[in-house]
C-alpha positions as CSV (number, residue, x, y, z in Angstrom):
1,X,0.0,0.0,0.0
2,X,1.1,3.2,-1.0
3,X,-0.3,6.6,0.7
4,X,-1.1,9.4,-2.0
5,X,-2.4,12.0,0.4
6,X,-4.6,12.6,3.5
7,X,-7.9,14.8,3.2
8,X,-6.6,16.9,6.4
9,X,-5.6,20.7,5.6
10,X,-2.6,21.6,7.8
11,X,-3.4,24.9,9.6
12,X,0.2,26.3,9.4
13,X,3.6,25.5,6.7
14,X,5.1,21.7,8.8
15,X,8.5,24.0,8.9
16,X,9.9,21.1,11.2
17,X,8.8,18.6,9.0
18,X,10.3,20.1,5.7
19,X,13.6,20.9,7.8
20,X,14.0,17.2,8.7
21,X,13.6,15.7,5.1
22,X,15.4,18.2,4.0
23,X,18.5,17.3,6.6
24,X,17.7,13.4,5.9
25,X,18.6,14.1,2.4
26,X,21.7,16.1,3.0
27,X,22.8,13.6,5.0
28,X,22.4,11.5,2.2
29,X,24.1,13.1,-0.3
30,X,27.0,13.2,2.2
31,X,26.9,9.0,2.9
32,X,27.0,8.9,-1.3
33,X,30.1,11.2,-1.4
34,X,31.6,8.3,1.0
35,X,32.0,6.1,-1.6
36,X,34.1,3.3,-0.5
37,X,34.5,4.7,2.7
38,X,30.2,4.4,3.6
39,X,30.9,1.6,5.6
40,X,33.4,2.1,7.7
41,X,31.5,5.8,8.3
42,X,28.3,4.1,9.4
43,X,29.8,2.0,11.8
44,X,31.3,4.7,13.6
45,X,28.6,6.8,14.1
46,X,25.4,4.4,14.0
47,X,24.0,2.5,16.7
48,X,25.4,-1.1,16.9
49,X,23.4,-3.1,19.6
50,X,26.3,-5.4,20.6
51,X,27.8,-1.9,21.4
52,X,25.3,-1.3,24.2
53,X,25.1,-5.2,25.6
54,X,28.9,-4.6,25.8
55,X,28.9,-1.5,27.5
56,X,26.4,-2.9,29.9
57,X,28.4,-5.5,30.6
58,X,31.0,-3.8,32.0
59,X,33.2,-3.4,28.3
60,X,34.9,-0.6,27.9
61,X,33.0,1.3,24.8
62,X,33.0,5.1,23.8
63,X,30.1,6.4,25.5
64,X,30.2,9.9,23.4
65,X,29.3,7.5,20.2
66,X,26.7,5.6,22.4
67,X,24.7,8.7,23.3
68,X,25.2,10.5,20.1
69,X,24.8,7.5,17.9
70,X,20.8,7.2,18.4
71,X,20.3,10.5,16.7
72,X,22.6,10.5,14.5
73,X,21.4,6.9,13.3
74,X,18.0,9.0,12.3
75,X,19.3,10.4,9.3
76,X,21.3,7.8,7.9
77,X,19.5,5.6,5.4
78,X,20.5,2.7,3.2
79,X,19.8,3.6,-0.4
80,X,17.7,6.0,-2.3
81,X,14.9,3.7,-2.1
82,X,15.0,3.6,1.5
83,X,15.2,7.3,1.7
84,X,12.3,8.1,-0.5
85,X,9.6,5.4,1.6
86,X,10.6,7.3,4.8
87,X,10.4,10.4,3.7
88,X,7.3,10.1,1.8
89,X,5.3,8.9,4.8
90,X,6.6,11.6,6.6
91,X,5.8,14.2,4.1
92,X,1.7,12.6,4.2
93,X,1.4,12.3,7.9
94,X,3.7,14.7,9.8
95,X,2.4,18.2,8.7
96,X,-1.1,17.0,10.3
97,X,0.8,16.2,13.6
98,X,3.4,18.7,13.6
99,X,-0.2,21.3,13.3
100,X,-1.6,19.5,16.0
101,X,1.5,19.7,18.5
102,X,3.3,22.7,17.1
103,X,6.9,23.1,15.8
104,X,9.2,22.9,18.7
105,X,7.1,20.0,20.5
106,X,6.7,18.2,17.3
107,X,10.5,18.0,16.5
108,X,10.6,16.7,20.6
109,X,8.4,14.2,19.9
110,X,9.9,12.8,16.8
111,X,13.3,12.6,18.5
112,X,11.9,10.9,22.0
113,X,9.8,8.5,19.2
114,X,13.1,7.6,17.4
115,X,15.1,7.2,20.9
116,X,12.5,4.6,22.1
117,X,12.1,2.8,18.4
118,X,16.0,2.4,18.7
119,X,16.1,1.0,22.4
120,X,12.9,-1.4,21.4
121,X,15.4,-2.9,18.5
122,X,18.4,-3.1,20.8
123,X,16.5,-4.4,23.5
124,X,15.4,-7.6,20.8
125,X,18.3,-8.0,19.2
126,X,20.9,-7.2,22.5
127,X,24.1,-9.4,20.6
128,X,23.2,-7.6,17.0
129,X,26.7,-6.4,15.3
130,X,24.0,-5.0,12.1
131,X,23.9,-1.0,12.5
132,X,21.0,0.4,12.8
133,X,19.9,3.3,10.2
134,X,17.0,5.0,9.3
135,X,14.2,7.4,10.0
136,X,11.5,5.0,10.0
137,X,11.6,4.1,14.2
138,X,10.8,8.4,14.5
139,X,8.3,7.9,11.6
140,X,6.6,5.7,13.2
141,X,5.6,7.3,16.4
142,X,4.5,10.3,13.8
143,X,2.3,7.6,12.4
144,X,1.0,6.2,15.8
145,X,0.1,9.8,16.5
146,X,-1.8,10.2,13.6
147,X,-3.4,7.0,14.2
148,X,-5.1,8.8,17.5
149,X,-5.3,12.5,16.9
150,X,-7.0,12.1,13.0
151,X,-9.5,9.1,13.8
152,X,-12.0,10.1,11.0
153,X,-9.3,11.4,8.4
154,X,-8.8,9.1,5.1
155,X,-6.2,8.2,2.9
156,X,-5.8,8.1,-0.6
157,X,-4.2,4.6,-1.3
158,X,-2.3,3.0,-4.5
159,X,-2.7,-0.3,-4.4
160,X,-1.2,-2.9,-6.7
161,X,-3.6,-5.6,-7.9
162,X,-1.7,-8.1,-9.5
163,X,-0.7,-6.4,-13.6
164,X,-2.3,-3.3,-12.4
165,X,-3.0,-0.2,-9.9
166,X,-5.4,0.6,-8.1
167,X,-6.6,3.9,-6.5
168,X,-8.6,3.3,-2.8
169,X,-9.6,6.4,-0.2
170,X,-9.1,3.9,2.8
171,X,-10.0,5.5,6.7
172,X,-6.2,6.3,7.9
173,X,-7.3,3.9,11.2
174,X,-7.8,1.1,9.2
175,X,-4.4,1.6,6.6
176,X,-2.2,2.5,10.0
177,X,-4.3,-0.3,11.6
178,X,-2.4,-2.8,8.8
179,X,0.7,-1.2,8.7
180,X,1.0,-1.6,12.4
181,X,-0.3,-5.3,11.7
182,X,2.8,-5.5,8.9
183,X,5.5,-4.8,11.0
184,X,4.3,-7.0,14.1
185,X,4.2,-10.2,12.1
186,X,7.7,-9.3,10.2
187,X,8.9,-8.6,13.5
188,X,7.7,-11.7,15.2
189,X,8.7,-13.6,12.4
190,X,12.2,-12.6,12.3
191,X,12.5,-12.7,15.8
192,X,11.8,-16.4,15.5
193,X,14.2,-17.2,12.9
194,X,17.1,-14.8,13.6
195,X,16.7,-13.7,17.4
196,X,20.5,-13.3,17.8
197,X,21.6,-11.4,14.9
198,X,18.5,-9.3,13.3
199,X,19.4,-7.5,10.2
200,X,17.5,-6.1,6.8
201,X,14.4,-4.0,8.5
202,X,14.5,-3.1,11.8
203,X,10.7,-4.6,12.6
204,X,10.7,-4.0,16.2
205,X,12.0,-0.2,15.8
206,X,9.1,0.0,14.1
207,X,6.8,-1.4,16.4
208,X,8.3,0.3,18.9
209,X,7.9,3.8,17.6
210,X,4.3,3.1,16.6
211,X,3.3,2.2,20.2
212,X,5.6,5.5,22.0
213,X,3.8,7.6,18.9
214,X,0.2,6.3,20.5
215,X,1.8,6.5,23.7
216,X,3.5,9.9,23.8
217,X,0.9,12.1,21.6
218,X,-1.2,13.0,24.3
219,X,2.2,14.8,26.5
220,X,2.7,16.5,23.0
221,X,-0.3,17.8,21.3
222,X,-1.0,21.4,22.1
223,X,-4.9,21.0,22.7
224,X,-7.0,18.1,22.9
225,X,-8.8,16.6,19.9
226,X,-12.1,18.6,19.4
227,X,-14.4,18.9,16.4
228,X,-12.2,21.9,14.4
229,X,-10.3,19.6,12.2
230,X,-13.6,18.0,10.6
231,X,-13.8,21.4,9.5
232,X,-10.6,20.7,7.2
233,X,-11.4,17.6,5.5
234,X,-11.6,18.1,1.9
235,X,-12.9,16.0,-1.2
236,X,-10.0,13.8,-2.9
237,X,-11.2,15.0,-6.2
């Protein structure tokens, strides 16, 4: 499933929003300028869960890179591809919840969602030596939010049908509802099968930031829901 758009008018310009895609994809100019030296970069300053078991258990380990590491993990991505899903979902659902929470507790929120996604992955996979990359663990808790604060929104949906495409305006509870439903049964499943050494998608980051997003909202949001935003909602067509 593929989210086209929401029928929510944003009240005010996501500033935040715009300034943290716009940093993900400096950032990701800079990893391409790496060339052969991406690698060794990543591991450096990316979170590596073995990193954290070790320091736990009494290891000697840099703590500067183990406290800056979980932000700086956030806007480090691997591949275009990877770049473009993440930012895409956060260009459809964050202006609505940076509008609900304003600028300065929105960019709060995204950080503390992509501090818990992170801990929820190295608290899975504790032995991992796979760095951890990626927006989607802050994404998520921006989609968790939206899950609560937009109950009655919808989403404009490309779905591929077998040889073609196919355009659905699906409630955003129900599309978030089988997202979240997605990356539980990945997680589970790769738990399962690799619960040492967890690498491709980061399932339970995920999970995890969907959960503090449903969580955490509520600390965030500036007023509680009430019935202005059905106001907003505007046709598809």
């Amino acid at each position: 499933m593929i989210p086209l758009k929401d029928n929510i008018r944003a009240r005010r310009l996501p500033l935040v929003t715009y300034c943290i895609i716009a940093a993900n994809v400096v950032v990701y100019f800079y990893e391409v300028s790496l060339g052969a030296h991406l690698e060794q970069f990543v591991r450096e300053v990316a979170v590596v869960p073995s990193e954290y078991m070790a320091f736990v258990s009494g290891y000697r380990v840099a703590v500067q890179k183990l406290l800056i590491a979980p932000f700086a993990s956030m806007f480090l991505h691997a591949g275009f591809p990877h770049l473009l899903g993440n930012m895409w979902f956060l260009y459809i659902f964050g202006d609505n919840v940076e509008d609900r929470m304003g600028h300065i507790r929105y960019l709060l929120f995204y950080l503390l969602c992509g501090l818990v996604a992170t801990f929820t992955h190295i608290l899975v996979s504790p032995t991992s030596s796979i760095p951890i990359i990626g927006a989607s663990g802050a994404i998520s808790g921006v989609l968790g939010a939206y899950f609560v604060l937009f109950p009655r929104a919808s989403v404009l949906t490309l779905i591929p049908l077998f040889y073609f495409l196919q355009l659905i305006e699906i409630p955003a509870v129900v599309f978030l509802g089988i997202w979240f439903i997605m990356q539980l049964n990945s997680g589970i499943l790769q738990t399962l099968l690799a619960p040492s050494e967890a690498g491709g998608v980061a399932w339970w980051a995920h999970i995890g930031g969907f959960v503090a997003g449903l969580v955490l909202q509520r600390f965030f949001r500036e007023e509680p829901r009430a019935p202005f935003y059905k106001e907003l909602f505007y046709p598809f067509w």
